[in-house]
C-alpha positions in Angstrom: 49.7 -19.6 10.6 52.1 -17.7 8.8 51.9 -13.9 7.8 50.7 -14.6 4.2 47.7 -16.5 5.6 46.9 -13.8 8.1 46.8 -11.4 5.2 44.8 -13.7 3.2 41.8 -14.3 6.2 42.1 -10.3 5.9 41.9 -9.6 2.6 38.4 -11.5 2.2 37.1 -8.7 4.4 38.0 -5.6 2.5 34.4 -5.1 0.4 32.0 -6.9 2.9 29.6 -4.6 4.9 29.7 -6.5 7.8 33.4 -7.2 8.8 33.0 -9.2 12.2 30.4 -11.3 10.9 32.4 -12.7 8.2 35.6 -12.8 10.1 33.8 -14.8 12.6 32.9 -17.2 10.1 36.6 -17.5 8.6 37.9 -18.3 12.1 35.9 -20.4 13.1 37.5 -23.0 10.5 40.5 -22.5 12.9 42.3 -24.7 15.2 43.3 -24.0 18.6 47.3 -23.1 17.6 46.1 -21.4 14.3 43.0 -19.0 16.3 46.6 -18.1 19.2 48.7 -17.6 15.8 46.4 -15.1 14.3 45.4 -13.3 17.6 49.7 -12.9 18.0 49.3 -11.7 13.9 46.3 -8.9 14.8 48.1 -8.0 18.0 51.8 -7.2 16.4 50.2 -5.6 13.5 47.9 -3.8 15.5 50.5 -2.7 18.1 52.2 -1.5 15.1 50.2 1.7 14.1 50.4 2.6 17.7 52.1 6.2 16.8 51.7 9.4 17.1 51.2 10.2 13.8 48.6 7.9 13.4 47.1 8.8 16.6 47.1 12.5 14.5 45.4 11.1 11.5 42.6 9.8 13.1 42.0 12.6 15.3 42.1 14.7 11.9 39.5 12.6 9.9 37.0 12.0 12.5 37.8 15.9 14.4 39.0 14.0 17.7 39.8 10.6 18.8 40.0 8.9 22.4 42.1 6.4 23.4 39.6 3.9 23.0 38.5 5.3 19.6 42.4 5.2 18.4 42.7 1.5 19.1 39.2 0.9 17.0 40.6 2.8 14.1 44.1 1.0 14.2 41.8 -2.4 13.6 40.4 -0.9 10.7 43.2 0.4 8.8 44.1 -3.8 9.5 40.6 -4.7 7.5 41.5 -2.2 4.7 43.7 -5.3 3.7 47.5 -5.5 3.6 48.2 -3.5 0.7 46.7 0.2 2.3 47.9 -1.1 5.7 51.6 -1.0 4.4 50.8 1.8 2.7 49.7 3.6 6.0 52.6 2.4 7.6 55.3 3.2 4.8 53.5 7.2 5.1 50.7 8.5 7.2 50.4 11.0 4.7 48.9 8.4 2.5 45.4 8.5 4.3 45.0 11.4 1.7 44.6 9.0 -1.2 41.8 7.2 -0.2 38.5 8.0 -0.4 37.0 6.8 2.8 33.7 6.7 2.6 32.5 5.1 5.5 33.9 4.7 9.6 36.6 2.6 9.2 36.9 2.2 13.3 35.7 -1.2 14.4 35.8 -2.0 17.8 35.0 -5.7 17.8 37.0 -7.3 15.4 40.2 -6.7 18.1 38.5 -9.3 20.3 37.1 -11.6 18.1 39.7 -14.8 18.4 40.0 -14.3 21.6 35.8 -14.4 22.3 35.8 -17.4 19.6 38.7 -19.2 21.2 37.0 -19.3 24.6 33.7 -19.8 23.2 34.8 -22.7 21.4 37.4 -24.3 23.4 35.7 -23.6 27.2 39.5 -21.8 27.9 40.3 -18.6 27.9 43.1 -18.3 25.0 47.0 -18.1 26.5 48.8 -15.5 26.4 52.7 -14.2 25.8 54.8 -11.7 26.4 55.0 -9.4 23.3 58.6 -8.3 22.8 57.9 -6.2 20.0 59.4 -2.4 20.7 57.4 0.1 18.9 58.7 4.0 19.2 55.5 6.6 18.8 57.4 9.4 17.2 57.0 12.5 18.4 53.5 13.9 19.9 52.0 17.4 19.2 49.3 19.5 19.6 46.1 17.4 17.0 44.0 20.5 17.5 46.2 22.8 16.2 46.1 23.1 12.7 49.8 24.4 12.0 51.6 21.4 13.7 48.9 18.9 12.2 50.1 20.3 8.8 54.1 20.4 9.4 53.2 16.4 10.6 50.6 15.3 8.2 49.8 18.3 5.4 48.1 15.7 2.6 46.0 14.9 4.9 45.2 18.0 6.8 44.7 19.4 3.9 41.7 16.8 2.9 40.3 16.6 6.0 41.1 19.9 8.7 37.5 21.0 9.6 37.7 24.7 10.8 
């Protein structure tokens, strides 16, 4: 599966309600090499917005953010679609454009190939080392207002609740 195919499964997603549902349905029209080459896809894009700043943005839109909660919203800045996902990762900043109306965390749709893959194929789904290197930046305080604005002041600006 090549990149431009991942992005293409994702992109039918952006404007349905119910995300998982109908990304369950696209891969299940997978093979067994194409459901391991998206999983690779989700996981290096995913492990991509591993950073601090956007660690900071979603503690700023939603007033905090566990760890747990951080990995849920880095798969949904993946479902926004490839165009806002590059534009997230060209500029956190760039949260401050759109108007998210909704949750955009989603829990599930990390783990859907790999539940599919076993449920299908009786296996559980192989995995690799990941060589990929990903520096987080630099951390600071997300409850203090000053050093969320020096970091990300678009969007603090939106979103800061006092």
């Amino acid at each position: 599966m090549s990149v431009d195919d991942f992005w293409k499964i994702i992109n039918k997603l952006k404007s349905v309600k119910e995300p998982q549902l109908a990304l369950t349905k696209e891969l299940k029209k997978l093979t067994k090499e194409e459901l391991i080459d998206y999983d690779d896809k989700f996981s290096f894009f995913h492990y991509k917005l591993n950073t601090w700043s956007i660690w900071g943005a979603a503690h700023i839109i939603y007033g905090s953010c566990s760890e747990d909660r951080f990995s849920d919203f880095r798969n949904g800045i993946i479902l926004l679609g490839k165009e806002i996902y590059e534009l997230i990762v060209d500029d956190v900043d760039n949260f401050a454009q759109l108007n998210l109306d909704y949750d955009i965390r989603n829990e599930s749709v990390g783990y859907l190939a790999i539940d599919l893959y076993e449920d299908k194929f009786s296996e559980e789904m192989p995995t690799s080392e990941k060589p990929w290197k990903n520096e987080m930046g630099n951390s600071w305080d997300f409850d203090d207002y000053e050093q969320c604005f020096q970091h990300l002041p678009k969007l603090t600006g939106k979103y800061w609740k006092n």
